[in-house]
N, C-alpha and C positions, 0 to 999 in steps of 0.2 A: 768313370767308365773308360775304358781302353780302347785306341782307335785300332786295333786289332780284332773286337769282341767279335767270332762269327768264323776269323780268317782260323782254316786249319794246318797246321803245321805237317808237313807230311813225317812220318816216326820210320826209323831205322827197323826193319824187322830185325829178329833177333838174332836169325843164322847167321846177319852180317858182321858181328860182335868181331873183331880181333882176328880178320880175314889180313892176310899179308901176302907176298909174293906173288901178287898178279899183276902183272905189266898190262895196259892195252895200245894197239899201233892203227890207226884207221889205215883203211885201204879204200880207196876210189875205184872201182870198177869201169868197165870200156864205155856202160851209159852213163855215168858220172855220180852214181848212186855212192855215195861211202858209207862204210859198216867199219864195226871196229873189232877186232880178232884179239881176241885174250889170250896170252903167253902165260902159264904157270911156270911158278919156280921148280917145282916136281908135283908127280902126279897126286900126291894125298894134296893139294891144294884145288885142282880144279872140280870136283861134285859139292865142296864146300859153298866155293864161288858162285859155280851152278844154282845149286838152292838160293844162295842169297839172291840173285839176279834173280832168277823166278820168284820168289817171294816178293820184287817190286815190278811184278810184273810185265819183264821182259820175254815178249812170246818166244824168239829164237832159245834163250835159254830155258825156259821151259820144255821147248822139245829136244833140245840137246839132251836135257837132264833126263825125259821121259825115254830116250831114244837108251839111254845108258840102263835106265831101270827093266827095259822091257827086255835088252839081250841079257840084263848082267853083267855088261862090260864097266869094269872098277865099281862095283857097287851090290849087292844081294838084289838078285830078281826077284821084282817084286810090278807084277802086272796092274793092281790095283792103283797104285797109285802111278804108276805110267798112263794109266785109261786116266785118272783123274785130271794129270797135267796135258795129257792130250785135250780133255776137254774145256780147257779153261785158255787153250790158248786160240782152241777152234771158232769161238765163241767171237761175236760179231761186237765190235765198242765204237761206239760213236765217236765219227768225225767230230764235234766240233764240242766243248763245253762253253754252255753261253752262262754269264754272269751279269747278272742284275746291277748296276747301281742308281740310288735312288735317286734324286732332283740334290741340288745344291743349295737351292736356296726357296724356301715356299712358294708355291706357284706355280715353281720349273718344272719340268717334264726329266724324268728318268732317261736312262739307257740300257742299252742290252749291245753286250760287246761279247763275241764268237771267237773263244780262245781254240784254235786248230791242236787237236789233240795226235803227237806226235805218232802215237800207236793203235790210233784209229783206225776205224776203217772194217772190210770184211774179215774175218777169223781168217785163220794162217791154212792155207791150203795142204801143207804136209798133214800140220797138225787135225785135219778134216778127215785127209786120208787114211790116217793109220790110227786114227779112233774108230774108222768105217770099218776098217781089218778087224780090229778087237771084238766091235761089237758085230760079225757077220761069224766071227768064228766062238763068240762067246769069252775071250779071254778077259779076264781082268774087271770084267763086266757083263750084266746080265745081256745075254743072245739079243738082239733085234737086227737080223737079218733086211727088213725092210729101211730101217733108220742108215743102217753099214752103208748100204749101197748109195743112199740119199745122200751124204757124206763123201762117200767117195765119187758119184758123179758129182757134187759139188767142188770139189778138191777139182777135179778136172777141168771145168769150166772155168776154174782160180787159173788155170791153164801148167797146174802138178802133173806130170807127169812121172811117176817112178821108174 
């Protein structure tokens, strides 16, 4: 048996296969918060980049990437799946992933250890916003006029402002 049996390996999606020419530079902002800004080599590298990142579930680039499908800016408009990635990054993920491990030796008592998940926390308040747009004006996705607005006074109290 393998002391790994259980443990999951996290998998490369695929779009990220043989991505080149992106540099990243963090920057520290005035509350001390850092973020890191990707530099492509030229423009046919960053919607590439874009998918891969949102495909491992980076919410900023998901709505970078959704933000480019919904104008067509370097990319064919395509509203569906802008509403899609809107939604998935609007979408609330729990702070904390707890992990089990069992007793060490018969007898002993287990634990439960609370690993802080890095992109936790409430859905991303643009991304709340501008699925609110989508779905108040029908684009991209079917009308719910009452949902939109629930979304975008939620976005709002994220304290989004557009």
């Amino acid at each position: 048996m393998s002391l790994l049996t259980g443990c999951a390996t996290p998998k490369v999606p695929a779009s990220c296969a043989g991505l080149r020419g992106v540099g990243a530079v963090p920057i520290t902002d005035a509350s001390g918060v850092t973020r890191i800004r990707y530099t492509y080599a030229d423009e046919t590298v960053r919607v590439p980049h874009l998918q891969c990142r949102a495909d491992q579930g980076q919410r900023s680039a998901m709505i970078e990437l959704a933000r480019a499908l919904e104008t067509g800016e370097g990319v064919t408009h395509d509203d569906v799946r802008a509403a899609a990635l809107y939604e998935k990054a609007a979408q609330d993920r729990p702070a904390f992933t707890s992990i089990y491990s069992p007793p060490v030796r018969l007898g002993g008592s287990g634990q439960v250890v609370m690993i802080p998940n890095p992109d936790g926390g409430p859905g991303d308040a643009e991304a709340k916003y501008r699925l609110g747009q989508m779905l108040v004006e029908g684009r991209g996705i079917g009308q719910d006029v009452t949902r939109g607005q629930e979304l975008m006074a939620a976005a709002q109290r994220q304290g989004f402002h557009p």
